[in-house]
N, C-alpha and C positions, 0 to 999 in steps of 0.2 A: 504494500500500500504506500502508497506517498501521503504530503500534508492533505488536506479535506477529501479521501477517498471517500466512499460509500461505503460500508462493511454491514454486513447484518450478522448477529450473533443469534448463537440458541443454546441455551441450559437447557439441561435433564429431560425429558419426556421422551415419545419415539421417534427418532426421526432415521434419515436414511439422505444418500444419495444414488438416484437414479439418473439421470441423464438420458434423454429420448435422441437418437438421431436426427441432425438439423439443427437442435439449440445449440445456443451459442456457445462456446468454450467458457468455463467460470474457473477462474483461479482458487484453490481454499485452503484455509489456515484450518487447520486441525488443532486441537489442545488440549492435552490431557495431564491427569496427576493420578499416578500409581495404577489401580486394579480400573479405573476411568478408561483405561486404554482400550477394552474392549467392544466396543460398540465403532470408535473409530477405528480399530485396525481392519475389521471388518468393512467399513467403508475404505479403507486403503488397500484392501487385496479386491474388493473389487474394481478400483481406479486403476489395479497396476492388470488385471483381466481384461480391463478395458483395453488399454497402454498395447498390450500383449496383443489383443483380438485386432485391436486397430493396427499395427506394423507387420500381423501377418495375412491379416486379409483385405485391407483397406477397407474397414469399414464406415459408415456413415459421420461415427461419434467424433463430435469435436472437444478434444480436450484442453483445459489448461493445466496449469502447474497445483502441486500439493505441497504445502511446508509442514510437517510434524511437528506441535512444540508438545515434548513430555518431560515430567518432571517426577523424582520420585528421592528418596533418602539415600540411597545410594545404589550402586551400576547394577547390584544384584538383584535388586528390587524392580527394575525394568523390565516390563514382561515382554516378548517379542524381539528383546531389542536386535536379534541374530539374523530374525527374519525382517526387521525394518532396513538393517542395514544391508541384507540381501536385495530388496523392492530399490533402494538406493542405487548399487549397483548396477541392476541392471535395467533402470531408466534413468540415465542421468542426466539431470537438469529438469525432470518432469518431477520427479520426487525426491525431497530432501526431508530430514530431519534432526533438531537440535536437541539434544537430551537437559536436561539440568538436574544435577544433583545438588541435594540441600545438605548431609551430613555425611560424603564420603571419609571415610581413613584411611582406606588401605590403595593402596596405587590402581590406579586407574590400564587397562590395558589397551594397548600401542593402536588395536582397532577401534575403540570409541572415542580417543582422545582428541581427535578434530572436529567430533561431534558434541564433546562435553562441553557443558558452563557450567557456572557455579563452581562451591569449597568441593 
């Protein structure tokens, strides 16, 4: 987002991303804290099915970009995080994600450490 974007949020309830063929591409900030993750990881394996569907078949969907923000006490506490940084890999620039740990100790490993903020 830049200064005076538009952004629309949504707390807790059901929600979901579907995408119809033809709508326009929508960029989305995802944002979770701890066991939060699941409802959006689920919407980021279906962006990355899309991602996938769409580069081998050309299909209709137009996508934008996804930013992950998750946040959790420390690197062990991240659920997924093997598989988010898998989705990273193998879309890159379509999907990213920044972790934040709030009460790490113990050393951080050499794979998340360009992905980590925070102590």
């Amino acid at each position: 987002c830049t200064l005076n974007s538009e952004v629309a949020l949504r707390v807790g309830g059901d929600f979901f991303f579907d995408p119809q063929p033809g709508d326009s591409p929508v960029n989305l900030v995802l944002i979770a804290g701890g066991v939060g993750i699941n409802p959006l990881f689920s919407i980021l394996l279906h962006i990355a099915d899309l991602h996938g569907y769409q580069e081998g078949k050309g299909n209709r969907h137009k996508l934008g970009t996804v930013k992950l923000y998750y946040s959790a006490k420390n690197t062990s506490q991240l659920l997924f995080k093997k598989n988010i940084l898998g989705l990273m890999k193998a879309f890159p620039g379509k999907i990213t994600c920044c972790f934040h740990v709030t009460q790490q100790r113990s050393q951080i490993c050499k794979e998340l450490q360009p992905h980590i903020t925070g102590k």
